[in-house]
VOMI-212811 format. One record per residue (C-alpha): residue number from 1; x, y, z. Coordinates in steps of 0.02 Angstrom, whole numbers, plus 50000, padded with zeros to 5 digits. Example, Ala and Ser with C-alpha at 12.3 -4.5 7.8 and 13.67 -1.06 7.14 Angstrom:
BEGIN
ATOM   num       x       y       z
ATOM     1   50615   49775   50390
ATOM     2   50684   49947   50357
This chain:
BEGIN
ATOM   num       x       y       z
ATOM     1   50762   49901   50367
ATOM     2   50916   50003   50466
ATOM     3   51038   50021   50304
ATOM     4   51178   50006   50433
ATOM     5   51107   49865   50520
ATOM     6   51268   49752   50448
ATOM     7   51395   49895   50419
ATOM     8   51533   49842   50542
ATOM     9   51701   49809   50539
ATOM    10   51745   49650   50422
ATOM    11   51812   49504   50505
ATOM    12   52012   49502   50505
ATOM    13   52026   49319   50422
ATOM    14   51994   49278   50245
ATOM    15   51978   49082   50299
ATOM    16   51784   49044   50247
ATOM    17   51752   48938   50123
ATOM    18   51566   48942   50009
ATOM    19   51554   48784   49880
ATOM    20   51766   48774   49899
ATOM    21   51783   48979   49849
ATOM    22   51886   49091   49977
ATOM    23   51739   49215   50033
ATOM    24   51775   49355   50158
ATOM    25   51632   49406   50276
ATOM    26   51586   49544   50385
ATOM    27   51563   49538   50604
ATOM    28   51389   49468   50612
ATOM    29   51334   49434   50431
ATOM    30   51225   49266   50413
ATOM    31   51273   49129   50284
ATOM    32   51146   49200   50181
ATOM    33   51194   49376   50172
ATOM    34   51386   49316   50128
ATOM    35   51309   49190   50004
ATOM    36   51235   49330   49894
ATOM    37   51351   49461   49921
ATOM    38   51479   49330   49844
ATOM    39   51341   49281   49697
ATOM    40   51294   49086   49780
ATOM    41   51101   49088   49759
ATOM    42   51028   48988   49896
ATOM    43   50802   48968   49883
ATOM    44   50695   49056   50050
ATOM    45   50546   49090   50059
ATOM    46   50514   49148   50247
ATOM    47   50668   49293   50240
ATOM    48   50644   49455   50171
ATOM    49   50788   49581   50184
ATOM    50   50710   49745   50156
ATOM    51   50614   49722   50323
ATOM    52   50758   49630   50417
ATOM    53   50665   49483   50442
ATOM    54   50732   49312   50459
ATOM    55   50622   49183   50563
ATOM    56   50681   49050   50502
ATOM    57   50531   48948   50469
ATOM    58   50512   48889   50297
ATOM    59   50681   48805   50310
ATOM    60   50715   48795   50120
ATOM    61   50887   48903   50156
ATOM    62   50954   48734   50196
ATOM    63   51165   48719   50162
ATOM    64   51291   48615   50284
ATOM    65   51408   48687   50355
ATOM    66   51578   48613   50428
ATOM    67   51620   48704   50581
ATOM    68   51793   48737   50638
ATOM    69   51840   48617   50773
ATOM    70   51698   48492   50715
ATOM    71   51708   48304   50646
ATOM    72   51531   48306   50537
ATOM    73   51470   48450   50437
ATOM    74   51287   48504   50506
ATOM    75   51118   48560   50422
ATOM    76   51085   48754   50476
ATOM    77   50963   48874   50399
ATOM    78   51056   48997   50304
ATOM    79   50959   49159   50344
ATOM    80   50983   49171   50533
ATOM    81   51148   49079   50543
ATOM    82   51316   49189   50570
ATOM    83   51478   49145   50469
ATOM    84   51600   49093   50590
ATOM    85   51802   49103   50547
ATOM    86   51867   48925   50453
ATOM    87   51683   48891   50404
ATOM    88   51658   48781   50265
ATOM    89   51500   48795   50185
ATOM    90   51391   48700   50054
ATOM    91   51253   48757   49966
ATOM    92   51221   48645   49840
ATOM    93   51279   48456   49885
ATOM    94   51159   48327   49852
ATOM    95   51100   48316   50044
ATOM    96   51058   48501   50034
ATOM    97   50963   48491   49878
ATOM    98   50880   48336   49932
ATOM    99   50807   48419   50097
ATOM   100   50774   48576   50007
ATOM   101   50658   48477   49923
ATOM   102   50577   48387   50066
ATOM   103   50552   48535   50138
ATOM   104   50454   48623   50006
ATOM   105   50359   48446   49997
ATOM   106   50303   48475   50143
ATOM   107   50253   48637   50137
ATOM   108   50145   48596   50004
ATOM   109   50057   48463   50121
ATOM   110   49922   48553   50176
ATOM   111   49940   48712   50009
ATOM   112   49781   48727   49906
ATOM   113   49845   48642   49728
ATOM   114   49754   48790   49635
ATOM   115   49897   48875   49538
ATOM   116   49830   48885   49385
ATOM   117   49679   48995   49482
ATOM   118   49773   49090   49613
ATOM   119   49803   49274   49601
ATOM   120   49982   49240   49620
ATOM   121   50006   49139   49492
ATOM   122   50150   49156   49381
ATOM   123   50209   49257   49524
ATOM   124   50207   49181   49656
ATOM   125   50390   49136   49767
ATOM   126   50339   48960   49796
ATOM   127   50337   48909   49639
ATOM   128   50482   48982   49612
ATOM   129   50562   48927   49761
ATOM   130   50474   48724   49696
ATOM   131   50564   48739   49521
ATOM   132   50732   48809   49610
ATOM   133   50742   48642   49714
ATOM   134   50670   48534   49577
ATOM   135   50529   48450   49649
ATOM   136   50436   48343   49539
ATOM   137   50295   48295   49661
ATOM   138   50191   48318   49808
ATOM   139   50178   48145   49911
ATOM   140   50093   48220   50072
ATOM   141   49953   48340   50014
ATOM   142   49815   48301   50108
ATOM   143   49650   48365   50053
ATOM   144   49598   48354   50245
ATOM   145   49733   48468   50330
ATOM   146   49693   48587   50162
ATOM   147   49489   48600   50210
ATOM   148   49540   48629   50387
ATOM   149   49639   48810   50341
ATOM   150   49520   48965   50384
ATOM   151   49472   49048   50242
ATOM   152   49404   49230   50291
ATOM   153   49297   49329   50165
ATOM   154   49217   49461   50237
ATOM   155   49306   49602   50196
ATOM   156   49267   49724   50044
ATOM   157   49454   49762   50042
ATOM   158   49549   49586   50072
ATOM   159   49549   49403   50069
ATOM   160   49640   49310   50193
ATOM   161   49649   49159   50123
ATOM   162   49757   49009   50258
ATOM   163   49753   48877   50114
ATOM   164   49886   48957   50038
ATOM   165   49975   48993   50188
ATOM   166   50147   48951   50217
ATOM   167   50174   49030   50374
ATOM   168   50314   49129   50336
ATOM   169   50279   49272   50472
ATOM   170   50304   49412   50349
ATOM   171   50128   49481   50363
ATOM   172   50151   49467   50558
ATOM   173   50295   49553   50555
ATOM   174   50241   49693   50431
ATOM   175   50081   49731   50521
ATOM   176   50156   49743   50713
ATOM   177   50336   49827   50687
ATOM   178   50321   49892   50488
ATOM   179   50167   49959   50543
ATOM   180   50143   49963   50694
ATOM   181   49947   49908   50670
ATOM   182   49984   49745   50757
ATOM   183   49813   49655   50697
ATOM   184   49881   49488   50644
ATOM   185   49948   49366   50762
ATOM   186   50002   49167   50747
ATOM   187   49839   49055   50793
ATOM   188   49828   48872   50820
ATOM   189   49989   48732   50849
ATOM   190   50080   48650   50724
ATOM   191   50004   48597   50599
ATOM   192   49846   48697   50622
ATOM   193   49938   48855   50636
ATOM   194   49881   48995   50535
ATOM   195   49900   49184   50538
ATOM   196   49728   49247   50605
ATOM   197   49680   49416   50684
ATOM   198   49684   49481   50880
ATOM   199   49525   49405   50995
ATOM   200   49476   49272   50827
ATOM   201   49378   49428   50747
ATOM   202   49357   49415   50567
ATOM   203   49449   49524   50441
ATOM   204   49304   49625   50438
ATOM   205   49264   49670   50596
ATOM   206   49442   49679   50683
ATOM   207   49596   49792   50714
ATOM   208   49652   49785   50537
ATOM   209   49628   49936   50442
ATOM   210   49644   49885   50272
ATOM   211   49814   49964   50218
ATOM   212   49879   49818   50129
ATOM   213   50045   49829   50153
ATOM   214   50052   49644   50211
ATOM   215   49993   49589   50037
ATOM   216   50147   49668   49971
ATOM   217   50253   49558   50082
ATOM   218   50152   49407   50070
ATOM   219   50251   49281   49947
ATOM   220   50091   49183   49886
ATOM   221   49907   49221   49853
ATOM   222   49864   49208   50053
ATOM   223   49841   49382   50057
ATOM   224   49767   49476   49943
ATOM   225   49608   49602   49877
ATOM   226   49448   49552   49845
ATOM   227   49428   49534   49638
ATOM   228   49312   49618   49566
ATOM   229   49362   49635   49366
ATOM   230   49190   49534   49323
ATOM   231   49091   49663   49391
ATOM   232   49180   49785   49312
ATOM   233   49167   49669   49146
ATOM   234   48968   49650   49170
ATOM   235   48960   49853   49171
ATOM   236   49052   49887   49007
ATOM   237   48949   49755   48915
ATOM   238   48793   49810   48998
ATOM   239   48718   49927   48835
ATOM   240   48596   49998   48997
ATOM   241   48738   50060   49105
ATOM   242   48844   50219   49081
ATOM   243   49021   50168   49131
ATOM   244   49134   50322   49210
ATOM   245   49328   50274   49257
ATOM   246   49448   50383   49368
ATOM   247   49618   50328   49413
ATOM   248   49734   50400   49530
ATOM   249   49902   50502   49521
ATOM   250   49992   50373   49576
ATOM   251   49924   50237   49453
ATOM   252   49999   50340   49285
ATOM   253   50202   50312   49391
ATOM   254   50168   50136   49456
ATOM   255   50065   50046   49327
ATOM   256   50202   50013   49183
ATOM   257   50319   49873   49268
ATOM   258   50174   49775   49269
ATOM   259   50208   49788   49058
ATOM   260   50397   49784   49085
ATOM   261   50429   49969   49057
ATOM   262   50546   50060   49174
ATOM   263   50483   50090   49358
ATOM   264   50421   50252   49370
ATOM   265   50372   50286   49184
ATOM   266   50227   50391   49150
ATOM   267   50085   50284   49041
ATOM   268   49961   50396   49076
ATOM   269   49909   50426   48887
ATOM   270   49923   50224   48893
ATOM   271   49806   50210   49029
ATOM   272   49681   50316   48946
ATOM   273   49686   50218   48797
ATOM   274   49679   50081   48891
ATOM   275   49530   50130   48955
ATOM   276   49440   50175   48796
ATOM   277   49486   50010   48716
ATOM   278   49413   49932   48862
ATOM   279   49242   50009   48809
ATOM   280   49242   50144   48977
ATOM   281   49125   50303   48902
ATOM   282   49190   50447   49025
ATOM   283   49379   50437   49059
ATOM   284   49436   50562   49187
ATOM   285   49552   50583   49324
ATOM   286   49567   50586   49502
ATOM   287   49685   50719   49512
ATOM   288   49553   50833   49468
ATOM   289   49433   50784   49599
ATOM   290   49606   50797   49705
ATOM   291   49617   51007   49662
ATOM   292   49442   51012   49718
ATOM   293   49487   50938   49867
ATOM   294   49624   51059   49920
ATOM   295   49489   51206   49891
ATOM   296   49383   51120   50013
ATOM   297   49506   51068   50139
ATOM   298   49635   51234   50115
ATOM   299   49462   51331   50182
ATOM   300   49390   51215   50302
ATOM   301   49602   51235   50370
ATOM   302   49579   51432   50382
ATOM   303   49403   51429   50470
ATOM   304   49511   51329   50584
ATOM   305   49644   51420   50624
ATOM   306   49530   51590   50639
ATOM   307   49443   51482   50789
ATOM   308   49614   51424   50852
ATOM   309   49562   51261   50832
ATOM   310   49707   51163   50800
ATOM   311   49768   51041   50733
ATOM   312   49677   50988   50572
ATOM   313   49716   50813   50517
ATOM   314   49723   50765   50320
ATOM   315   49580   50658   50287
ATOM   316   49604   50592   50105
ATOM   317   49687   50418   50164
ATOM   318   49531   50292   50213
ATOM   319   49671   50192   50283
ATOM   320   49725   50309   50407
ATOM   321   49530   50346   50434
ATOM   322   49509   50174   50468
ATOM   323   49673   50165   50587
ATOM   324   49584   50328   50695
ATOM   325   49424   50259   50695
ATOM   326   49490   50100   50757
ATOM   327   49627   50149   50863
ATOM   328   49620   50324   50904
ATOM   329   49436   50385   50908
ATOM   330   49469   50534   51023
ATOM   331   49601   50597   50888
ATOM   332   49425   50609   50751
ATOM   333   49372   50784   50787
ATOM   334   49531   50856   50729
ATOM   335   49508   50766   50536
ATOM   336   49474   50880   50415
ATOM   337   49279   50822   50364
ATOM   338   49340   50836   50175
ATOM   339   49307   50679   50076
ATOM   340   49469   50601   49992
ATOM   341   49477   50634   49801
ATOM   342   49424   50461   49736
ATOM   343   49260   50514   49828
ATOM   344   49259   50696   49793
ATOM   345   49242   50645   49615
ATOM   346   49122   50496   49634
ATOM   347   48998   50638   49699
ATOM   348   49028   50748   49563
ATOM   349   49022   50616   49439
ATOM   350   48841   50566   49493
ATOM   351   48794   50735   49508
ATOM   352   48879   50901   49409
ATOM   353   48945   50756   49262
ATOM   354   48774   50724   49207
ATOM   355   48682   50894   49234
ATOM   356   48834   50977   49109
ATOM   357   48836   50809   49011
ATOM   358   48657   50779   48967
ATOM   359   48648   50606   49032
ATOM   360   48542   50497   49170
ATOM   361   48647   50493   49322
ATOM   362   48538   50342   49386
ATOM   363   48628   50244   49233
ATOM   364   48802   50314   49267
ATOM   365   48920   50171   49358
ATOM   366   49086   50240   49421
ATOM   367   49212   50140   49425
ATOM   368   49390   50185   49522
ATOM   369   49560   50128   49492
ATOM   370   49685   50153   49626
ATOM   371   49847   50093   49715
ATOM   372   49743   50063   49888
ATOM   373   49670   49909   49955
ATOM   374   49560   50039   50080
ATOM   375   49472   50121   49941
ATOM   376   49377   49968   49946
ATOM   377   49338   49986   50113
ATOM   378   49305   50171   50102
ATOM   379   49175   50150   49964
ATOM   380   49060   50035   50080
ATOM   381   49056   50134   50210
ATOM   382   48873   50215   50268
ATOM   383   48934   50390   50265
ATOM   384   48961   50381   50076
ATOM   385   48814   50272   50017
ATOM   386   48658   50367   49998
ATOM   387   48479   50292   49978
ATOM   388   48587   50153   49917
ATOM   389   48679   50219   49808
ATOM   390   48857   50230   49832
ATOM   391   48975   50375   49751
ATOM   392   49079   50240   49687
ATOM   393   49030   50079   49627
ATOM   394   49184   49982   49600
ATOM   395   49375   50009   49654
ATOM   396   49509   49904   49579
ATOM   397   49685   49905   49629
ATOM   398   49829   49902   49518
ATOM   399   49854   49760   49495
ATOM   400   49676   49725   49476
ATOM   401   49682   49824   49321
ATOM   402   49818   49742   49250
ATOM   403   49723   49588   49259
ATOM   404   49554   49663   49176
ATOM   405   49688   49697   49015
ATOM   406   49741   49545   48999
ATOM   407   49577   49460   49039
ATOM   408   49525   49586   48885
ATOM   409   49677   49524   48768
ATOM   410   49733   49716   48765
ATOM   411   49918   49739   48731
ATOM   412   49956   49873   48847
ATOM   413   50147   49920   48776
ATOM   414   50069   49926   48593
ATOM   415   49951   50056   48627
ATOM   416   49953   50236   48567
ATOM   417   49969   50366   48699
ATOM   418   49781   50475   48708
ATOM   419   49704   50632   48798
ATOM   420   49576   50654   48932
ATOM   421   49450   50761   48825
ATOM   422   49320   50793   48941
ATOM   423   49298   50958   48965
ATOM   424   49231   50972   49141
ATOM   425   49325   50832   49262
ATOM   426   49469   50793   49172
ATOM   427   49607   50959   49186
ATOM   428   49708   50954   49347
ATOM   429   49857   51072   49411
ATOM   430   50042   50996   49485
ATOM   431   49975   51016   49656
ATOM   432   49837   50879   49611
ATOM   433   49976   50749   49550
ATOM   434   50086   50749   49694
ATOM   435   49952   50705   49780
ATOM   436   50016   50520   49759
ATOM   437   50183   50551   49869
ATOM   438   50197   50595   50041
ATOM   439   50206   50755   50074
ATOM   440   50118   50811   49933
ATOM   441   49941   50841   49991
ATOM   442   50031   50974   50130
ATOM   443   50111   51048   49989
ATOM   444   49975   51092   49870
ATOM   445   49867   51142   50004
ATOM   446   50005   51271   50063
ATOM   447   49997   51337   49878
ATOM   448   49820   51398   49893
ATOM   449   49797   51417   50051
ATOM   450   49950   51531   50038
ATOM   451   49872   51642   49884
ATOM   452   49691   51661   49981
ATOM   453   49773   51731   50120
ATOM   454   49867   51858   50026
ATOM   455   49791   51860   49845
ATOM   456   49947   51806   49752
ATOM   457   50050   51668   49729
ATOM   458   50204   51583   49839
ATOM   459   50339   51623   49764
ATOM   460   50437   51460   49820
ATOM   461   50305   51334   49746
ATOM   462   50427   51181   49779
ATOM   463   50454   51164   49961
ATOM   464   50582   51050   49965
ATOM   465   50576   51052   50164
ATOM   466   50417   50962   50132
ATOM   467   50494   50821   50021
ATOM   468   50600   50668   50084
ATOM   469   50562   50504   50154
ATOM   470   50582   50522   50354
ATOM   471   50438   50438   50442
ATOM   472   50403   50618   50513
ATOM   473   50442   50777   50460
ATOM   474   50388   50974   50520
ATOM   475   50386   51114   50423
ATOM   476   50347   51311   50455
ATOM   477   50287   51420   50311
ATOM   478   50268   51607   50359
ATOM   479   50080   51650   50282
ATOM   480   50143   51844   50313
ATOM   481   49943   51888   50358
ATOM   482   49862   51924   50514
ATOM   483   49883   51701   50527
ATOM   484   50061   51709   50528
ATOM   485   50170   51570   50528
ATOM   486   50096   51391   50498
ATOM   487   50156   51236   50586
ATOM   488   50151   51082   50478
ATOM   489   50192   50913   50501
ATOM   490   50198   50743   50371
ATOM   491   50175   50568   50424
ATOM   492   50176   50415   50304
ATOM   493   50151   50235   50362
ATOM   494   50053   50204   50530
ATOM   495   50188   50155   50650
ATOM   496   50268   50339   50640
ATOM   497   50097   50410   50635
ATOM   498   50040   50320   50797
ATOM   499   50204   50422   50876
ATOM   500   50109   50585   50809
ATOM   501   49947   50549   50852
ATOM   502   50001   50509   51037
ATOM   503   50096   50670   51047
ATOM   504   49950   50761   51008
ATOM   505   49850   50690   51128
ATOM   506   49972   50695   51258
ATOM   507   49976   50904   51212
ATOM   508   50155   50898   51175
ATOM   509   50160   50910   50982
ATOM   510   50151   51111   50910
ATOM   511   50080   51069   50738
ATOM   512   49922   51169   50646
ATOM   513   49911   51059   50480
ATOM   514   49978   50861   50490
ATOM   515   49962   50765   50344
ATOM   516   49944   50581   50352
ATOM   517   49970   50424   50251
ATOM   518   49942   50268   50288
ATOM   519   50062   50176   50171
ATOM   520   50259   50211   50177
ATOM   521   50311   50314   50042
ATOM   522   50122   50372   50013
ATOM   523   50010   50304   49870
ATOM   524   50149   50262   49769
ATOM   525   50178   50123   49871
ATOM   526   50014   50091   49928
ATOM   527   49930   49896   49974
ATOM   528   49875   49904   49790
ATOM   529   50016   49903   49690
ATOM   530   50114   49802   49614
ATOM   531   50209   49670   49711
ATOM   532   50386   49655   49672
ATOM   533   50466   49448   49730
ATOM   534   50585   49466   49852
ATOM   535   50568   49661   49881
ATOM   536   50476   49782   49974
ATOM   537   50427   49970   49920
ATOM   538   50574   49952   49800
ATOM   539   50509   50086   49685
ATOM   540   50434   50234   49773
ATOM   541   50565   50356   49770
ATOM   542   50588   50331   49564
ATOM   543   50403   50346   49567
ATOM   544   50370   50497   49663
ATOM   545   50526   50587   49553
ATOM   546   50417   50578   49424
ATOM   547   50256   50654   49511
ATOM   548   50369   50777   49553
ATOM   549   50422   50820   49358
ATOM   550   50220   50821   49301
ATOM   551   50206   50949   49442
ATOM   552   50341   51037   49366
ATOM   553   50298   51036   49186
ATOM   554   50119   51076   49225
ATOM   555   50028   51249   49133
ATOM   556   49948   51267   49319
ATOM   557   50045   51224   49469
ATOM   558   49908   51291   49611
ATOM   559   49741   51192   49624
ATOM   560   49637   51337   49630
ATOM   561   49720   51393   49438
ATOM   562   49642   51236   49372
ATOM   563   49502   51323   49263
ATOM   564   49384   51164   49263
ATOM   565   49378   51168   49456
ATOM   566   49349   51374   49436
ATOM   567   49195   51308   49323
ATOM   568   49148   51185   49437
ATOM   569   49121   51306   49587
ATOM   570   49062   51451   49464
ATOM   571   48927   51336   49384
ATOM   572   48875   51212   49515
ATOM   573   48952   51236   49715
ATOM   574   48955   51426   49720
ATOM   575   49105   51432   49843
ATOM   576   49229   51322   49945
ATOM   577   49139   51245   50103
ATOM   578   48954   51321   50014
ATOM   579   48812   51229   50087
ATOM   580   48816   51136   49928
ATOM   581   48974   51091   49937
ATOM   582   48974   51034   50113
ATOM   583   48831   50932   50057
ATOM   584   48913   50836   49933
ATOM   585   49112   50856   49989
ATOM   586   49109   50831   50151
ATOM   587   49096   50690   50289
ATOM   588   49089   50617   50457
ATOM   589   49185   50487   50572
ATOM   590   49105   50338   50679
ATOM   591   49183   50288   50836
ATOM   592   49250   50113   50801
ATOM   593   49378   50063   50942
ATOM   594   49443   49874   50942
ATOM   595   49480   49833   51132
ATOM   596   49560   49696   51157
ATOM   597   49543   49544   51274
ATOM   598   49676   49455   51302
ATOM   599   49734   49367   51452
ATOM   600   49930   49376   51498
ATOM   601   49954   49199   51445
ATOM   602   49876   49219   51282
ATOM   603   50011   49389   51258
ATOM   604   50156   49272   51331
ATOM   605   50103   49130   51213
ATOM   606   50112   49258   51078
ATOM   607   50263   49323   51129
ATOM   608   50333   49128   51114
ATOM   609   50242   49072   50965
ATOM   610   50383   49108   50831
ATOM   611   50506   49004   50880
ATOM   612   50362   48846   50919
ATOM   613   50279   48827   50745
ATOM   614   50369   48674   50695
């Protein structure tokens, strides 16, 4: 949301009244933005500030209002109402309080009753927003109006789930102007309205690509990933199966709210214990696989350039893979053909891991632990499955992982910091652990792209013009060879990258090297991790600061210093882009355009539908 969107003038009177206390109030503010600037709580569930939106829908904001000039005090929804001069407002008078509560009652008319089995539960807004008003019982659940709520399974990545629905519009809102994506739209009439995707297609097979973000904004347990801790479970008590884990740079800087430590904290020791405890019998990390991947993709970029083929795409994001197979399918040649790292290692694991190892590959399950909601996607798809065997087996989010501990009974604050100790896929430089914020796959690439070119190091390794947190940002480093100066650009979230994309297509963007990711913020914010009530991506920056200090404290900052991935090409690939290594790194894209088909009266009735739910 615009910071400034309600920095104005204040109003000149001090007249306003909230629960009989003088309140002053700015040009424009709503009742509910005075109410807790001033410290009056008042229950929503539809509104969510950090993305400006206020529909207006659930109508627990209830309060009544005396207006100036008015005999009887009215009932007006608090989050899209403006305070007015002489306004006398009530937010907690028995009327309120007892249509609060009808309200929520009747939200919960046609709610699946399944708390205790929900993914949400114990954090979940509605029932915190049901024990805020006090209600004490649910008079018009219907089992009927409950069975008749779509209830779409057939994505790898996400369940959409309408039972739990309470048509809130936050997803809506989040996919079409957070995003930009604009696969979910309002279906049905009143009460058979549900959020559903463009043309009826299923989650599956539609426009969606996966990125999650509207799980993060989702309030209840309508949206969310598809669980897959018992298959995890089933492979560490399987005596038959060798169990291999990976997580992400991002997990070690996101994972430790979920345990009540500090946002941002670094558990990766924790994690790795965690991870032994659990029973896992190869720990090793994705930041690794994510060195080898700038020694692929930092060569494939200077075979490039040497063609003057240009630009080269990023390709490490399966959610902006999915977004330009879907929605941009001309834009696919220009992707770098470089797997991301949670695959890169997947390969390696079922391949170099048990040739240097000594063990049976066709026992070895690898299991992936990530802050995506694609990498389930990406781990299905053909390209990366061979004779039916996929390079990973299982990806859990996040949060998924935080559920597989407790589901184990492990205490994850109690546990004693440990080491990766294998010594072939475990080492991995800075440049492979800012791999989790935007902007940080340009950057290490730069680093060794920058020392093949002229055989020695940049001497600037932090390039703070790369850093920050606009949508898009451009760069030019000076490789002082016969390449000269390189033209870089940075993306993150899709709606900014659909401006990029076009602009390349339309020949009017100047760019050699574009990095993309699909989530604002990049990975530390991505669909996978952990949702915070009432806030959106309200810990990236604290999270990414301390990417940015492992980088810094790191014995090898370049990805091409890190001396496992020096064994790994001495030993097994031969050379960056080898036939080998093409073999096993490398990829291809499908054509997969969504067109739509709707009629101008569907798009109008669209257009309409937000203010005609109820």
């Amino acid at each position: 949301m615009d910071e400034t969107a309600f920095v104005v003038e204040p109003a000149a009177s001090l007249g306003a009244r909230i629960n009989g206390r003088p309140v002053t109030f700015w040009s424009n503010e709503t009742i509910l933005q005075c109410a807790r600037r001033h410290g009056f709580y008042i229950p929503t569930l539809c509104e969510l500030d950090d993305i400006d939106h206020t529909p207006g829908t659930c109508r627990v904001c209830l309060v009544e209002a005396a207006m100036p000039g008015r005999d009887n005090a009215m009932i007006l929804t608090a989050c899209n109402t403006p305070m007015q001069e002489g306004m006398e407002v009530e937010t907690r008078s028995r009327k309120v309080r007892e249509m609060q509560r009808l309200q929520v009652e009747l939200l919960m008319a046609d709610h699946a009753h399944e708390c205790a089995t929900c993914i949400r539960h114990g954090n979940c807004e509605l029932q915190d927003v049901a024990q805020a008003v006090g209600l004490r019982q649910s008079r018009f659940a219907d089992p009927a109006l409950i069975a008749e709520r779509p209830v779409d399974t057939s994505s790898p990545a996400l369940i959409r789930d309408m039972t739990k629905c309470i048509r809130c519009q936050r997803c809506v809102a989040m996919c079409r102007h957070g995003q930009g994506v604009d696969a979910l739209v309002i279906s049905g009439t009143q009460h058979g309205t549900f959020v559903g995707l463009k043309d009826g297609a299923s989650q599956r097979v539609s426009s969606c690509v996966t990125c999650g973000q509207c799980v993060l904004v989702c309030p209840t347990g309508a949206l969310g990933e598809r669980d897959e801790t018992d298959k995890v479970i089933d492979y560490l008590y399987d005596p038959e199966i060798i169990t291999v884990v990976e997580f992400a740079p991002a997990i070690r800087v996101g994972f430790g709210e979920e345990f009540g430590l500090p946002p941002g904290t670094n558990v990766q020791g924790q994690i790795i214990a965690a991870c032994r405890r659990l029973g896992f019998d190869v720990v090793l990390d994705t930041n690794f696989a994510a060195d080898v991947v700038i020694m692929e993709e930092g060569t494939e970029l200077l075979s490039r350039l040497k063609r003057g083929v240009r630009p080269t795409f990023t390709s490490c994001c399966p959610g902006w893979i999915n977004f330009a197979e879907r929605h941009y399918p001309e834009i696919l040649p220009y992707l770098s053909t470089t797997k991301s790292p949670q695959q890169v290692l997947g390969a390696i694991a079922k391949s170099y891991l048990p040739e240097r190892m000594g063990l049976d590959g066709k026992r070895i399950r690898v299991v992936s632990i990530m802050p995506c909601t694609a990498k389930k996607d990406e781990i299905v798809r053909p390209q990366l499955v061979h004779d039916g065997v996929p390079e990973i087996d299982v990806v859990l989010t996040t949060r998924e992982f935080a559920r597989l501990l407790k589901r184990e009974g492990i205490d994850f604050r109690s546990l004693e910091p440990s080491e990766f100790d294998n010594p072939f896929m475990s080492a991995f430089s800075g440049a492979g652990a800012i791999f989790g914020t935007t902007g940080g796959v340009m950057e290490a690439a730069l680093r060794t792209i920058y020392y093949v070119v002229n055989g020695r190091e940049l001497e600037q390794v932090e390039l703070s013009q790369l850093r920050g947190f606009e949508g898009v940002r451009a760069a030019t480093v000076d490789l002082n060879s016969e390449i000269g100066a390189v033209k870089v650009a940075m993306a993150h979230g899709l709606k900014p990258t659909r401006q990029i994309v076009e602009a390349v297509l339309a020949g009017t963007a100047d760019f050699d090297f574009i990095e993309i990711m699909a989530c604002p913020g990049g990975c530390v914010d991505g669909g996978g991790t952990l949702r915070s009530k009432k806030h959106y991506l309200n810990h990236a920056q604290k999270r990414r600061e301390t990417l940015f200090a492992i980088d810094r404290n790191a014995k090898a900052r370049q990805s091409h210093n890190n001396p496992q991935v020096q064994a790994l090409y001495r030993d097994f690939l031969g050379s960056p882009n080898s036939e080998k290594a093409h073999k096993l790194l490398h990829t291809r894209y499908t054509d997969r355009r969504m067109e739509t088909t709707w009629t101008v009266s569907e798009i109008w009735r669209e257009l309409t539908m937000s203010t005609q739910i109820y």
